[in-house]
C-alpha angles and dihedrals in degrees: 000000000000120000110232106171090103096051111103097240129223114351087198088121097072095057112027093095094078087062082075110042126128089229096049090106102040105068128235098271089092094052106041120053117234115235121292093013107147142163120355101006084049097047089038093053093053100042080059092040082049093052089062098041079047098076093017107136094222092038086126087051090041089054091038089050104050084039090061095031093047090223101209096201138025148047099283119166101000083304126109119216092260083049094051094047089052091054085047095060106032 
C-alpha cells in the first residue's frame, strides 16, 4: 500500500472561493473582450463586467488571485487586465 502521509493534501482552498462569485452563472463573455473589440463596446462591456465584481462577495480573493496569477486577460476583481498591470508595476 502507498504511503501517502507526505503527500500536501487538497488544494481546494486555493480555489473555493469562486463557488461563491457574483459572475459563476454569466458566463465569461462579459468579462473577456472578443477579438478586435475596441473603444466604446470594450469600455462599455467592463464598466458592466466591473458592476457585478462590484458587490461580489470574493471580489479581494478574485483580485488576489489574477495579481498573483498575472492574468494576462480579463476583468478579475473589479480590474480590468491594463488596471492590473498598472498595480503590477506601481
Amino acid at each position: 500500500m502507498s504511503d501517502v502521509s507526505r503527500l500536501p493534501g487538497a488544494f481546494e482552498h486555493h480555489w473555493s472561493w469562486q463557488l461563491h462569485a457574483a459572475c459563476r452563472t454569466l458566463g465569461s463573455g462579459m468579462f473577456f473582450h472578443p477579438t478586435g473589440e475596441r473603444g466604446p463596446e470594450r469600455e462599455d462591456r467592463e464598466e458592466a463586467a466591473k458592476r457585478v465584481c462590484a458587490d461580489c462577495p470574493v471580489r479581494r480573493e478574485c483580485l488576489t488571485y489574477a495579481l498573483r496569477a498575472r492574468e494576462p486577460y480579463g476583468v478579475w476583481g473589479g480590474l480590468s487586465a491594463r488596471e492590473r498591470r498598472a498595480v503590477l508595476t506601481a
